[in-house]
DSSP file (Angstrom, degrees, kcal/mol; ACC not computed):
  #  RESIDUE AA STRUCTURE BP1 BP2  ACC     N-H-->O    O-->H-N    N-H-->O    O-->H-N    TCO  KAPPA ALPHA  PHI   PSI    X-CA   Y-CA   Z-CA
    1    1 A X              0   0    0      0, 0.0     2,-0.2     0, 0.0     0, 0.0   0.000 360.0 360.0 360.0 137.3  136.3   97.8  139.6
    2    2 A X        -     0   0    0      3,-0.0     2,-0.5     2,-0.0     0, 0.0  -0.473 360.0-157.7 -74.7 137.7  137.1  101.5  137.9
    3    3 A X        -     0   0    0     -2,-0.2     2,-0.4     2,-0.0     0, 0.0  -0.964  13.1-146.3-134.8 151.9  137.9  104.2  140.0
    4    4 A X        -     0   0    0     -2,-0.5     2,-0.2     1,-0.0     3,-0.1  -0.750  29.5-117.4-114.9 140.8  137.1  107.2  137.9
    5    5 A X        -     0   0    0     -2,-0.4    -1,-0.0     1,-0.2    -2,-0.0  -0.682  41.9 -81.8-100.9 145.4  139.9  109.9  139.1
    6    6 A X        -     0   0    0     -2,-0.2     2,-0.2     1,-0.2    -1,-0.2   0.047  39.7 -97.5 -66.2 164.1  138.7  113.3  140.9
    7    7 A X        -     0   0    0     -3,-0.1    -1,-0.2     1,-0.1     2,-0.0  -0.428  38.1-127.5 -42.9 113.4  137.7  115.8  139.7
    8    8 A X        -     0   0    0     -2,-0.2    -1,-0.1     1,-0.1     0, 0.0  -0.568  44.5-100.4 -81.0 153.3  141.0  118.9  139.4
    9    9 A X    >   -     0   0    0      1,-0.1     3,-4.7     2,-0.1    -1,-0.1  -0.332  32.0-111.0 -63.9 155.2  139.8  122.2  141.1
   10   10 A X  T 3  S+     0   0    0      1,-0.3    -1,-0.1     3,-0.0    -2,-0.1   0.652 119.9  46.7 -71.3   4.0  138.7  124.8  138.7
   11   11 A X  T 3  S+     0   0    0      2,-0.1    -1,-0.3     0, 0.0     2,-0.1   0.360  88.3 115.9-114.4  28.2  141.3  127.0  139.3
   12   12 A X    <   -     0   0    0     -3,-4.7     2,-0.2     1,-0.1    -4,-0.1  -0.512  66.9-112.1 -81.9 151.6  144.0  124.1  139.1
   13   13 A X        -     0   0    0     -2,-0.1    -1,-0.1     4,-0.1     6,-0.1  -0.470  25.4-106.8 -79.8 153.9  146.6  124.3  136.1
   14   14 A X        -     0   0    0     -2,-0.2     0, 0.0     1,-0.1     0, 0.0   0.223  40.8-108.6 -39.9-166.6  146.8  122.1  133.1
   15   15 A X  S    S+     0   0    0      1,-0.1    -1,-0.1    -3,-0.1    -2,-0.1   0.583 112.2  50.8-128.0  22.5  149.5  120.1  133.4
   16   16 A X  S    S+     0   0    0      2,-0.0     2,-0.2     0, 0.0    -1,-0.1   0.304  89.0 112.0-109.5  19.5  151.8  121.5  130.9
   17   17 A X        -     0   0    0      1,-0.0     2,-0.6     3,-0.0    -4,-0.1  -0.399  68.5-125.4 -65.0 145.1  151.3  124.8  132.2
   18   18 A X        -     0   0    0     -2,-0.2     3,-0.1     1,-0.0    -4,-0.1  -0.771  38.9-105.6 -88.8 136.3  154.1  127.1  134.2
   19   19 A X        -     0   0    0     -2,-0.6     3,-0.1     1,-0.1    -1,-0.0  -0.304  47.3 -94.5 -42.8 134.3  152.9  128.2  137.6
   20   20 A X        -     0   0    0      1,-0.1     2,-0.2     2,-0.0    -1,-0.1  -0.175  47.7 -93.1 -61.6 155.2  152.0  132.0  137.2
   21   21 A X        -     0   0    0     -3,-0.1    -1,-0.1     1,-0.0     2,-0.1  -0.671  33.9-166.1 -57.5 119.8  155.5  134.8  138.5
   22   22 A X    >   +     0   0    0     -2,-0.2     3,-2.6     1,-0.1     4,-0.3  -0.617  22.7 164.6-103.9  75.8  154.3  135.3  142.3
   23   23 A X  G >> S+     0   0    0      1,-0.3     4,-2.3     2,-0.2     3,-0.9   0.806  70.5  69.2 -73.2 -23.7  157.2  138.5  142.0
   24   24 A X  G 34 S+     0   0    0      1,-0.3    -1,-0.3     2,-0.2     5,-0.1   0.535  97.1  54.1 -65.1 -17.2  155.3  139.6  145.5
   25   25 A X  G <4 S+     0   0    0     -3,-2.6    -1,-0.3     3,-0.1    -2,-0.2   0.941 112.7  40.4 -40.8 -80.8  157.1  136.4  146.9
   26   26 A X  T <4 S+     0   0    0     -3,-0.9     2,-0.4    -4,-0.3    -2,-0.2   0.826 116.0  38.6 -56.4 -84.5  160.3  137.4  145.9
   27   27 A X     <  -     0   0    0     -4,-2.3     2,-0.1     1,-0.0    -1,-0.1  -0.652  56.9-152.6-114.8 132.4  160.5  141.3  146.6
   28   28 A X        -     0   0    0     -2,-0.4     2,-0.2     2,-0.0    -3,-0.1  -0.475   5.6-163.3 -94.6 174.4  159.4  143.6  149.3
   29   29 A X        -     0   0    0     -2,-0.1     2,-0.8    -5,-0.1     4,-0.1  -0.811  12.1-141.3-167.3 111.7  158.6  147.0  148.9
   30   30 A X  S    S+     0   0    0     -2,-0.2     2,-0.2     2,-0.1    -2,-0.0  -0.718  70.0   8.9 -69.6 111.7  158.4  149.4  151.8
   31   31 A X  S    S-     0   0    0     -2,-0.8     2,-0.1     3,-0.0     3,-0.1  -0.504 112.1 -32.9 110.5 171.6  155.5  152.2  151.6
   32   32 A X        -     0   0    0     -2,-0.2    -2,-0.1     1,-0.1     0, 0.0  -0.608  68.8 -97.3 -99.8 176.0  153.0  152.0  149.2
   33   33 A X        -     0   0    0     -2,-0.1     3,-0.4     1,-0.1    58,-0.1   0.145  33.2-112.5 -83.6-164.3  153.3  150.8  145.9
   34   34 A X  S >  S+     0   0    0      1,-0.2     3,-0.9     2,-0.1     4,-0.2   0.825 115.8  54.9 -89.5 -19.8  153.9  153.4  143.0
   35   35 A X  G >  S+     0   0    0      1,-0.2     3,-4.3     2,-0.1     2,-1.2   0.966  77.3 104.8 -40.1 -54.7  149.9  152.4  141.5
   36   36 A X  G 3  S+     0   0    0     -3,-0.4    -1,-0.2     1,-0.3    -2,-0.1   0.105  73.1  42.2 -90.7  17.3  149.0  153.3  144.6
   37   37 A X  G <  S+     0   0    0     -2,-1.2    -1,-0.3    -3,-0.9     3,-0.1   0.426 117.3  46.3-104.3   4.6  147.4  156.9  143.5
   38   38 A X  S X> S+     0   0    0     -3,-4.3     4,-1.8    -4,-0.2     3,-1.2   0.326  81.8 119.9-123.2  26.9  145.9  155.8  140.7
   39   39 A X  H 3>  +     0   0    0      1,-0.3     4,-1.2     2,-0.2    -1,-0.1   0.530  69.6  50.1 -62.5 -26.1  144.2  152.7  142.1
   40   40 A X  H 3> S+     0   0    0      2,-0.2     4,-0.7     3,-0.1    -1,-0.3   0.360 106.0  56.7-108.5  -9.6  140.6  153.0  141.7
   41   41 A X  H <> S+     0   0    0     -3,-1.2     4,-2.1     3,-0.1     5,-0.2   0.787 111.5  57.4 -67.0 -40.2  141.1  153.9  137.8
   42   42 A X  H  X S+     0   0    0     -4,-1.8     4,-1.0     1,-0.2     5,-0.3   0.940 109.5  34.4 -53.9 -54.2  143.0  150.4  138.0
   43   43 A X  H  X S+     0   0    0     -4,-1.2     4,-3.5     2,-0.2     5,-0.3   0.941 107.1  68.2 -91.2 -12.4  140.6  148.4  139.1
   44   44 A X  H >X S+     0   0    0     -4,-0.7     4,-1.3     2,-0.2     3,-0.8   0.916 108.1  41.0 -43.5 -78.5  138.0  150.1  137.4
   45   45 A X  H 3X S+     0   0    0     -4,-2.1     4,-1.9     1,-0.2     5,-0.4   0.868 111.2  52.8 -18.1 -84.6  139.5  148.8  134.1
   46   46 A X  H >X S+     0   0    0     -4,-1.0     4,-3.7     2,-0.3     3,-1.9   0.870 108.9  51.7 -34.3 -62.4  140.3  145.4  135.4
   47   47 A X  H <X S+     0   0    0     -4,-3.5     4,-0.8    -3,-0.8    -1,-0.3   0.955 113.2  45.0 -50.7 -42.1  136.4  145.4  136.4
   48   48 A X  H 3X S+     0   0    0     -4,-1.3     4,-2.6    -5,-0.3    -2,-0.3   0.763 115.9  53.1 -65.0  -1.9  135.6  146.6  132.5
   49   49 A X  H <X S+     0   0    0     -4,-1.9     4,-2.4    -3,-1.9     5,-0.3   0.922 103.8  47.5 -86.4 -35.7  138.1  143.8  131.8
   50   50 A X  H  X S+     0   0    0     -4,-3.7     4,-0.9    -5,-0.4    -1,-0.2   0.773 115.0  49.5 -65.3 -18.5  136.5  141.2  133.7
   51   51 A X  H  X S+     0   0    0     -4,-0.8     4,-2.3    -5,-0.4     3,-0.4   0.891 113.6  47.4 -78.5 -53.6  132.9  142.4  131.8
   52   52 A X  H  < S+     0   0    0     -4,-2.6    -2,-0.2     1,-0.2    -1,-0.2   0.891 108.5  50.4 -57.7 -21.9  134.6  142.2  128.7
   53   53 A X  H >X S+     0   0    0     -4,-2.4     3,-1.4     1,-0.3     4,-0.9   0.945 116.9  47.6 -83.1 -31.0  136.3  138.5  129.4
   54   54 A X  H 3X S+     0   0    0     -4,-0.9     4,-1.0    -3,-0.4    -1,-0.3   0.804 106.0  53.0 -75.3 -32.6  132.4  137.3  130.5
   55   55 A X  H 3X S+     0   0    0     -4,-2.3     4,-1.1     1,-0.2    -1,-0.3   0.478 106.7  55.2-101.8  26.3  130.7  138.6  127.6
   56   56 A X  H <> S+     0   0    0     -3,-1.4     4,-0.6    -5,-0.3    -2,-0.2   0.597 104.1  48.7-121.4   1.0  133.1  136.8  125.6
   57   57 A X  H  X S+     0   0    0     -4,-0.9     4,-1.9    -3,-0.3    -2,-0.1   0.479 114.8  52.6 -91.7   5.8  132.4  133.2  127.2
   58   58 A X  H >< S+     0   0    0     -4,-1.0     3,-3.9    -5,-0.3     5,-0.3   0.905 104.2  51.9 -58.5 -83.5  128.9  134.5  126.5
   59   59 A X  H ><>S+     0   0    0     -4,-1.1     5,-1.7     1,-0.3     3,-0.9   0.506 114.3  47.0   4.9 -64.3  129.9  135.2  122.7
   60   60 A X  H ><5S+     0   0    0     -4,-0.6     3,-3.1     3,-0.2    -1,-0.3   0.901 111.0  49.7 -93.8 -57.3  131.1  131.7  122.7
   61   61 A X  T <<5S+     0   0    0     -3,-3.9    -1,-0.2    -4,-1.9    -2,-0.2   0.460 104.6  53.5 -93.4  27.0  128.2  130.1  124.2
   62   62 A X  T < 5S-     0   0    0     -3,-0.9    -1,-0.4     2,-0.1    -2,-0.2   0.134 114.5-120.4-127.5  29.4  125.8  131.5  122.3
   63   63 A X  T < 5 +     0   0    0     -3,-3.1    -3,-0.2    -5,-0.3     2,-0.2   0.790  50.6 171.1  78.9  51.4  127.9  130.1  119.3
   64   64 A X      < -     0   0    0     -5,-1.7    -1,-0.2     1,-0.2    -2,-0.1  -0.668  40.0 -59.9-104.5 165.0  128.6  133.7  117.5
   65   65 A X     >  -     0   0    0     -2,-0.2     4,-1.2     1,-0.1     3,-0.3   0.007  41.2-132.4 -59.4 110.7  131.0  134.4  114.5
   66   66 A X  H  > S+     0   0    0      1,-0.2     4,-2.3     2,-0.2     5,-0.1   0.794 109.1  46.4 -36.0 -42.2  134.5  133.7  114.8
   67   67 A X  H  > S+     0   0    0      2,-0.2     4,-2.9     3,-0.2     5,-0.4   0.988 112.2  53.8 -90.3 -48.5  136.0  136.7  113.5
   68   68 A X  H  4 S+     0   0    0      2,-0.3     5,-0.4    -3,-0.3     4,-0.3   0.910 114.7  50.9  -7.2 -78.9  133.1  139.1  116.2
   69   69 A X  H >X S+     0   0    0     -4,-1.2     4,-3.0     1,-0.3     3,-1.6   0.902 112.2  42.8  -8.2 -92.9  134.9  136.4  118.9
   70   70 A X  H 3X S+     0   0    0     -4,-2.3     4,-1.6     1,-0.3    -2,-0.3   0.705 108.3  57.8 -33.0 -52.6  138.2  137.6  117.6
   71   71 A X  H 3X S+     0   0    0     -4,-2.9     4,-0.6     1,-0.2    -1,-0.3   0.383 112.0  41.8 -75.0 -10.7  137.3  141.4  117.5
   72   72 A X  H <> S+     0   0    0     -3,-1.6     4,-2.1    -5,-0.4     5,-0.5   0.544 107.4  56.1-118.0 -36.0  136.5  141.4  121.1
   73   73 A X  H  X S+     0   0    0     -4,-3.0     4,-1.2    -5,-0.4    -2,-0.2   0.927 111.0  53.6 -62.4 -36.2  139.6  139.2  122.2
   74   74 A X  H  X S+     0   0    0     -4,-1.6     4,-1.9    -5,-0.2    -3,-0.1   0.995 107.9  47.6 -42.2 -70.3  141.6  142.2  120.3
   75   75 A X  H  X S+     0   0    0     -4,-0.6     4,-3.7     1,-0.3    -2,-0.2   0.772 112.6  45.5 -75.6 -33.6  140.0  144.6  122.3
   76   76 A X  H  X S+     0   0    0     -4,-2.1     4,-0.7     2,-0.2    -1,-0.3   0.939 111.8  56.9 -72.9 -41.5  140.6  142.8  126.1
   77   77 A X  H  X S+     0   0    0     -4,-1.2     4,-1.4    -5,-0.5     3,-0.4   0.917 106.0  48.4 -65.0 -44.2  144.1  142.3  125.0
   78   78 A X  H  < S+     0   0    0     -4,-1.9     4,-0.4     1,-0.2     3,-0.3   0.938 113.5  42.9 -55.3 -52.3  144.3  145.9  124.4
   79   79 A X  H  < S+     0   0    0     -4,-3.7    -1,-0.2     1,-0.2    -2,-0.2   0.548 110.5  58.0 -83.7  20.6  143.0  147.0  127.6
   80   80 A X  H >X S+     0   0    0     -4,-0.7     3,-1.4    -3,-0.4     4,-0.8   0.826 107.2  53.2 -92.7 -57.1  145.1  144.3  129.2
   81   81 A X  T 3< S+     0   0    0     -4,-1.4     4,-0.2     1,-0.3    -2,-0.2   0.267 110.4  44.8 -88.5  -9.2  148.1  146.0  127.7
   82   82 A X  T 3> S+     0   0    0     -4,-0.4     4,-0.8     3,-0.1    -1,-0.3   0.560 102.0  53.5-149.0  36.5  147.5  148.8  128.8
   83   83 A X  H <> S+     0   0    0     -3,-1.4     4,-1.4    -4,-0.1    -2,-0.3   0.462 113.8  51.4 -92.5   2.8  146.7  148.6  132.0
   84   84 A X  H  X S+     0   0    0     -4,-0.8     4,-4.4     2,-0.2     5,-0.4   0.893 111.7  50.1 -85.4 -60.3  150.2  146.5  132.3
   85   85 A X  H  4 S+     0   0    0      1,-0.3    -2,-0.1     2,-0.2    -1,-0.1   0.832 110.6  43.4 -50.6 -51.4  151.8  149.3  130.6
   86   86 A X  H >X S+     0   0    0     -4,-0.8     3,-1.7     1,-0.2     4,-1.1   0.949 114.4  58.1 -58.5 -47.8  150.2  152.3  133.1
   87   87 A X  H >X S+     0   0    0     -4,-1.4     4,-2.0     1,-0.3     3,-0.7   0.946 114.4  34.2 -56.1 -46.2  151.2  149.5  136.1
   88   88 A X  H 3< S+     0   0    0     -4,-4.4    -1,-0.3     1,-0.3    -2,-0.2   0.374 114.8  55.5-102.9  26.5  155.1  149.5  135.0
   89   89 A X  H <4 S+     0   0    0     -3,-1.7    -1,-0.3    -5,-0.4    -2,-0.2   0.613 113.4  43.6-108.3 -15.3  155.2  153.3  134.0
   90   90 A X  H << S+     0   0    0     -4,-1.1    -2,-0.2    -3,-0.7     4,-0.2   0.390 117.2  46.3-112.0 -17.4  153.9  153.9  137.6
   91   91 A X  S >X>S+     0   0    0     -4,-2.0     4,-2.3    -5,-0.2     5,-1.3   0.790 112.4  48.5 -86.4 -42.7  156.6  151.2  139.2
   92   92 A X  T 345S+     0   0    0      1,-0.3    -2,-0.2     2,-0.2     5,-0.1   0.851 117.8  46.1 -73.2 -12.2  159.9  152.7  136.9
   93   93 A X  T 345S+     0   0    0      3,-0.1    -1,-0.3    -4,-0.1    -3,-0.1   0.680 131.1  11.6-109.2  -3.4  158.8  156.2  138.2
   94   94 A X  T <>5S+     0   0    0     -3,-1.3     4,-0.5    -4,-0.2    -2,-0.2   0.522 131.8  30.8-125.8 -28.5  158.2  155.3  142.1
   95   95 A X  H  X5S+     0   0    0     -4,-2.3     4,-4.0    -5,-0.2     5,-0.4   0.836 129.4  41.8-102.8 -52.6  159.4  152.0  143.4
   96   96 A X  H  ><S+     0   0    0     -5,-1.3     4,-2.7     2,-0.2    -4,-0.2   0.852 110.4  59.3 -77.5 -19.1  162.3  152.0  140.9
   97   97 A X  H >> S+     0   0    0     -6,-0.7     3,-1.3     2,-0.2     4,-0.9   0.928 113.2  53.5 -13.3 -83.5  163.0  156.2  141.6
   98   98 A X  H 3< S+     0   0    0     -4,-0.5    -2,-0.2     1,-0.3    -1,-0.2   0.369 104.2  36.5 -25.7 -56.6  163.4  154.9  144.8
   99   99 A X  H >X S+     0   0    0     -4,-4.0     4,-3.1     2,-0.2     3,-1.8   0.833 107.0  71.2 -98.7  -9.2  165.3  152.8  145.1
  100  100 A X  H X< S+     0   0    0     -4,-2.7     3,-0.9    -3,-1.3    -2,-0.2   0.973 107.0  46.3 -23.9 -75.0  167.6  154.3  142.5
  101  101 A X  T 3< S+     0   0    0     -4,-0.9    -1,-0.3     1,-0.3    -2,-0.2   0.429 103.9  55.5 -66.6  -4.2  168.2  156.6  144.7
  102  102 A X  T <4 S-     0   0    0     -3,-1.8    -1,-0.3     1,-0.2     2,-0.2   0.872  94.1-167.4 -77.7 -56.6  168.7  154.5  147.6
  103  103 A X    X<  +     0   0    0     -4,-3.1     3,-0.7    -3,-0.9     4,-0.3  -0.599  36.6  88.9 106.1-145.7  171.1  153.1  145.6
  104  104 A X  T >> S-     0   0    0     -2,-0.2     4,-1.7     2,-0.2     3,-0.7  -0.063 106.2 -34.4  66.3-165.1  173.0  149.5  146.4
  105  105 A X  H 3> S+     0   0    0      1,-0.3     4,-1.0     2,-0.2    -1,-0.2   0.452 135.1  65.9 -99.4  24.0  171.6  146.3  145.4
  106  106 A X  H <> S+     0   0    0     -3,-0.7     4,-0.7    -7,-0.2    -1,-0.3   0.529 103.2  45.9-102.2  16.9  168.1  147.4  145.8
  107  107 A X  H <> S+     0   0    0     -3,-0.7     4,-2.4    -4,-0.3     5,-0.3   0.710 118.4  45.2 -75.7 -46.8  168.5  149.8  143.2
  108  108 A X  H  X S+     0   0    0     -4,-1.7     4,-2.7     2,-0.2    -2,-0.1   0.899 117.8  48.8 -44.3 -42.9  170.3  146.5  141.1
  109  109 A X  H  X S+     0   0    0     -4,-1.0     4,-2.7     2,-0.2    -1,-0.2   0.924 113.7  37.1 -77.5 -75.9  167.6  144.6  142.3
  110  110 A X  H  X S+     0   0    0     -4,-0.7     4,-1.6     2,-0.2     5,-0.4   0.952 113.0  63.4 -53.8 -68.0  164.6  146.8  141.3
  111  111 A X  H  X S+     0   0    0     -4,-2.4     4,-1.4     1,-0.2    -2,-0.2   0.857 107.9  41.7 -31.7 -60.2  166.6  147.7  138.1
  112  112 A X  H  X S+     0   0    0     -4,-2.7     4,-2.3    -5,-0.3    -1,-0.2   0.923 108.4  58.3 -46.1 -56.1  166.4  144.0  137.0
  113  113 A X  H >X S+     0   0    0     -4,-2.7     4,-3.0    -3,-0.3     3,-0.8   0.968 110.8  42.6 -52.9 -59.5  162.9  143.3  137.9
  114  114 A X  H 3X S+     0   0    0     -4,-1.6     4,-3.6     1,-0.3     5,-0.3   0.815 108.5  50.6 -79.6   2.0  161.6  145.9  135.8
  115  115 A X  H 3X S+     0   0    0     -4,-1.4     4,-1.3    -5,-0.4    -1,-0.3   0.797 115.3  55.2 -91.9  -6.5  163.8  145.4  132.7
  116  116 A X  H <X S+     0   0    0     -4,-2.3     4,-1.0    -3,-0.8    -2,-0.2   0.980 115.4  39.0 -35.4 -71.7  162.3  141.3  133.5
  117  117 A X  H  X S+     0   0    0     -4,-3.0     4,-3.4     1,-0.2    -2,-0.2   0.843 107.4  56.5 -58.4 -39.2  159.1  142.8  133.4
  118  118 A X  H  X S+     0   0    0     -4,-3.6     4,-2.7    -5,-0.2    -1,-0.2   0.999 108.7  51.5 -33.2 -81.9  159.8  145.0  130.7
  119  119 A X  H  < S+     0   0    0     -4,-1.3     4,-0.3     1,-0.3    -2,-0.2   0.755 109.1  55.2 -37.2 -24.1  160.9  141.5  128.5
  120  120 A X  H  X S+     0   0    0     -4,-1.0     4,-2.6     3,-0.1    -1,-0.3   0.924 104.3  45.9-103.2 -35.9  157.8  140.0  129.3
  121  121 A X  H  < S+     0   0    0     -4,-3.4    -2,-0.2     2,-0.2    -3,-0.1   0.795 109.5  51.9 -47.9 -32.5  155.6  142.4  128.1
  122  122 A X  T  < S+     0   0    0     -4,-2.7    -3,-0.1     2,-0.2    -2,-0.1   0.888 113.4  50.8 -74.2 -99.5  157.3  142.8  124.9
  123  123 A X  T  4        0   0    0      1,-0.3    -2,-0.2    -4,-0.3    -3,-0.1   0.471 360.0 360.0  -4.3 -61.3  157.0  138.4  124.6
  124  124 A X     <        0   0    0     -4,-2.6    -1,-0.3    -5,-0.1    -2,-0.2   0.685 360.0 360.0 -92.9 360.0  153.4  138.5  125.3
């Protein structure tokens, strides 16, 4: 007798994937966050990103042109990139202000995280 192995959930990771940064884990932040006046331009974008990421498993499953494909993966990547980019120009000028000014090691602290974040953006 077989036994045919379940199913993984669909939102489980491969399994030579890293587990996503949970940084919110990690670091507190008193007040709100430095987004937190421009928040509904944010998720607007993120909702056109999430249109764009759907009409490109369309794209794909209606078997269209590679390079079309490509020309639209460009264009999510862009707004990807710069909605990261508005997110950490809106942390280094409020949470990390902040705690600059606080000083100590949540200014050390906050100082690190974003030149982290900084280093990943540049990578991806």
């Amino acid at each position: 007798m077989t036994t045919v192995p379940a199913a993984a959930p669909e939102n489980a990771l491969p399994e030579n994937a890293a587990p996503e940064h949970d940084a919110h884990a990690e670091h507190t932040h008193d007040g709100p966050h430095g987004y937190i006046s421009n928040k509904d331009d944010y998720l607007k974008r993120l909702r056109r990103i999430e249109g764009q990421a759907r009409g490109l498993q369309g794209m794909v499953t209606d078997d269209k042109y590679c390079i079309d494909i490509l020309t639209q993966v460009s264009a999510m990547t862009s707004a990807l990139q710069s909605v990261a980019l508005g997110l950490l120009n809106d942390h280094l000028s409020h949470c990390v202000v902040d705690a600059v000014a606080t000083g100590g090691d949540e200014a050390t602290a906050k100082l690190k995280e974003a030149g982290d974040a900084i280093a990943r953006l540049v990578r991806s």
